[in-house]
N, C-alpha and C positions, 0 to 999 in steps of 0.2 A: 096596601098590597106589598109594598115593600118589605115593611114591617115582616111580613108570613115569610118573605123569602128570604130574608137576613136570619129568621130566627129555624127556617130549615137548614141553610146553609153552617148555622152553627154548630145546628143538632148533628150533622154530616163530618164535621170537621173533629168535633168532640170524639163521637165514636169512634171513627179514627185513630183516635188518638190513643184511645184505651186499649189499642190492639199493638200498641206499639211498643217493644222492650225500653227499656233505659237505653239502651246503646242507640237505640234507634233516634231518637231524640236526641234536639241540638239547641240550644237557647243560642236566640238571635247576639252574635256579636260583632264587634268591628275586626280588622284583621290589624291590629296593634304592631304587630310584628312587619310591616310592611309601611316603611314611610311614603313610598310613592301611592300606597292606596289611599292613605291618608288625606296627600295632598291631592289628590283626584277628587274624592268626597268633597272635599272642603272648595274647590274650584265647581263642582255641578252644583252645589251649592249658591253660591256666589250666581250662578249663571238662573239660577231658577228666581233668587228673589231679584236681579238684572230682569227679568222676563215681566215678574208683577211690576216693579217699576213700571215701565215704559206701557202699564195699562192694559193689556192684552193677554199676557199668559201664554201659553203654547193649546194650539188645538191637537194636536199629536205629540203623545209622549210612549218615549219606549225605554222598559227598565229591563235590567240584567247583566248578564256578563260579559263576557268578552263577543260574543254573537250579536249583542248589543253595541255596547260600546264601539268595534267595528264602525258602525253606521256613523262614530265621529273623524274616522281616519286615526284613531288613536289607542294605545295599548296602557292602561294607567297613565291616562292623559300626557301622550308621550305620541310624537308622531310616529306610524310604521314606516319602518325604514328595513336595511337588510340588516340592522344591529338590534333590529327589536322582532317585530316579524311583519312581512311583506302582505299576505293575507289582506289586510284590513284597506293597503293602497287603492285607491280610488272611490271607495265605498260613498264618502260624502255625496259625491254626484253622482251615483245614482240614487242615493237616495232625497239630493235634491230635484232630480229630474222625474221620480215619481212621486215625491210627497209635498217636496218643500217649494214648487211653483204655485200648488193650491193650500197648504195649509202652512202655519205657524210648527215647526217639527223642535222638539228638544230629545237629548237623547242621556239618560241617565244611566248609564251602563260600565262597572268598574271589572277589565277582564278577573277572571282567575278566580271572582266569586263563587260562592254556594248558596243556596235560598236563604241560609238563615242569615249570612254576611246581609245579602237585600233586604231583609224582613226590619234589621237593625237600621239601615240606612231609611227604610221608609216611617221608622220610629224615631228617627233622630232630625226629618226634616226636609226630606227628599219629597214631600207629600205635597201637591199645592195649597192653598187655601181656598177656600168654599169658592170664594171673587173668581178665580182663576185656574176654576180645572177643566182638563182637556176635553175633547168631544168623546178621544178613545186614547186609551193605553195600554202599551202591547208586550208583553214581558214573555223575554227569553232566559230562564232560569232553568239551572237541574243538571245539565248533561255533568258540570265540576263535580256535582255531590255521586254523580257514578262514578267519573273519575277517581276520588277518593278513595271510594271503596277499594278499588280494583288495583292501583296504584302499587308499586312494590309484591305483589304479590305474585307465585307461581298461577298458572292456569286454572289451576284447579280449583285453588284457596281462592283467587279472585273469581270464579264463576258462582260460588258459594257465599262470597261477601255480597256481589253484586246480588244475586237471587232475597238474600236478608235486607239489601239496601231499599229495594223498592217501595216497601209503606210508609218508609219514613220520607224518601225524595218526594214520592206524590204528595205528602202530606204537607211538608214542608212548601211547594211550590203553590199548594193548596191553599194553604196559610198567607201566601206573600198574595195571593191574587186577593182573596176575603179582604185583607187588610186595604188592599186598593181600591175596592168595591165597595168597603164600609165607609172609608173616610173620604172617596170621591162618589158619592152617589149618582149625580146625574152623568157621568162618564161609563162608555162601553167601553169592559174589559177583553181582551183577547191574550189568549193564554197557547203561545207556540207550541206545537210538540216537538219533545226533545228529536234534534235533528240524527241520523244516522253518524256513528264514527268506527270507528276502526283502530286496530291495532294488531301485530301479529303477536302479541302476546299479552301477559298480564302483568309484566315484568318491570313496569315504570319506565318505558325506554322512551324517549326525547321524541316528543311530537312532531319531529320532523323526518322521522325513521320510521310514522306507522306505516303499514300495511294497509292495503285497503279494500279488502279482502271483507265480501258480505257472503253468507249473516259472518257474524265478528265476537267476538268475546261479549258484546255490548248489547247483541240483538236482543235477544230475549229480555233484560231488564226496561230497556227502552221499550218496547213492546207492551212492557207488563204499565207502567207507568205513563206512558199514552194513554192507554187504557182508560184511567183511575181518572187522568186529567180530562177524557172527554164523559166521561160520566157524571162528573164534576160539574162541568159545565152547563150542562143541562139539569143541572137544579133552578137556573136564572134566566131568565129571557135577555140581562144585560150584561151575560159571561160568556163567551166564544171561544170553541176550541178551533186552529188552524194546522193541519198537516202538510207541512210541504215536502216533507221525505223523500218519496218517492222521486220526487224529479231528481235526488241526488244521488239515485241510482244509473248503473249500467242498461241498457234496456235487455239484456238479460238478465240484472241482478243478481251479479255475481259478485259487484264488485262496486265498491263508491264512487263516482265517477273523479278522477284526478284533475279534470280540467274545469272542474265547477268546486271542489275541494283537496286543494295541491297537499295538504296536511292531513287529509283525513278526517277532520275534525273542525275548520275553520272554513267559509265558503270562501273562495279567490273571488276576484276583482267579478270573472262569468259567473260564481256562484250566485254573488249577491242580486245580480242581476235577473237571476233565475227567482232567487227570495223575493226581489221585489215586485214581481210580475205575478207570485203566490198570493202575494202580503194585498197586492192593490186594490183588486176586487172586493173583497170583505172591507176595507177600513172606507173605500168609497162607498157603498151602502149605508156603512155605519156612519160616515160623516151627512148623510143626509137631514 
């Protein structure tokens, strides 16, 4: 049975692929250019095969970016502080107060990634071995590869980049999930949707000056690419799509709420707590 669904999900991912320009497409690489990413990799590394040591493995593992990473208290394996970014402070405890009292939690998340930076990490070793893979693992990837698009660019050009971005982000996050779900088979995948962000322009202005102002320069591509990831999902009975979005809205939705996301783009100290109250439900089931 699996077998049918690995070889639909191929056939899914393929096509896909064939609808995608050259620009659109990104070969998974590391980020060379970046020595603290380096040493981040090379340290969850380290921490993963520490995990087989000691016999046991992580029964929860969560992979991606900075959304991720977060859940360590840390920014390129660096603690948050007000010289790096605040955001991420206290994240550990809650997320040892809902995961890590009942399961083994590791968290493999290098900020400022793109799918394809993870697609490489999960090809170079980030992977468990057969002994020791997790019950579930939960990947928060994609929102950087909008970012990118959008980045430096007027409004317009960036609403244009972003609209062109979308087959390849799905595709790509598409990609990193498939790879987790082929080489951990008996592990349920969980696949975030990208969270709301904001900005009041398209102009690359310092994330800590967004706007937070919904819908946003950003709505529509997240929207479009949501989409594609829950459609996705449901080619597999052990791939799950999770929307927590909405709670990160105004209850008018006008607007991201500031006191669950002080950045626009990162959840604060209340956000995450609000993520993990999203997150809990689903990954309890799934750990049954």
């Amino acid at each position: 049975m699996y077998l049918l669904f690995a070889a639909a999900l191929a056939i899914a991912i393929a096509a896909t692929q064939l609808q995608l320009s050259a620009a659109q497409r990104e070969v998974p690489a590391p980020r060379n250019g970046n020595p603290d990413w380096r040493r981040c990799w090379s340290r969850q590394l380290r921490e993963l095969k520490a995990a087989k040591k000691r016999g046991k493995g992580y029964q929860l593992l969560l992979y991606g970016d900075s959304l991720a990473e977060a859940w360590r208290g840390t920014d390129h394996c660096k603690p948050c502080d007000e010289t790096i970014r605040t955001t991420c402070k206290g994240a550990p405890e809650v997320l040892q107060a809902y995961f890590g009292r009942r399961w083994r939690v590791g968290v493999a998340g290098i900020a400022g990634d793109q799918a394809a930076n993870l697609i490489w990490r999960l090809q170079n070793g980030q992977l468990p071995t057969s002994s020791f893979q997790p019950r579930v693992a939960i990947l928060f990837i994609g929102t950087n590869d909008l970012g990118a698009a959008a980045w430096g660019k007027s409004v317009r050009r960036a609403a244009r980049a972003l609209k062109s971005a979308v087959p390849g982000v799905a595709e790509r996050v598409q990609q990193a999930a498939q790879l987790i779900r082929s080489e951990m088979p008996s592990t349920q995948v969980v696949v975030m949707a990208l969270l709301p962000r904001s900005t009041n322009s398209g102009t690359g202005i310092p994330v800590q000056q967004n706007s937070h102002s919904w819908p946003s320069i950003y709505t529509n591509a997240l929207q479009q690419v949501n989409a594609r990831l829950r459609d996705y999902t449901r080619l597999d009975g052990k791939l799950h799509f999770l929307d927590c979005g909405e709670r990160f809205l105004t209850p008018d939705r006008r607007a991201i709420d500031a006191r669950l996301m002080p950045d626009a783009l990162h959840p604060g100290p209340a956000g995450h707590r609000v993520l993990a109250k999203c997150m809990r439900g689903l990954v309890s089931k799934l750990m049954r």
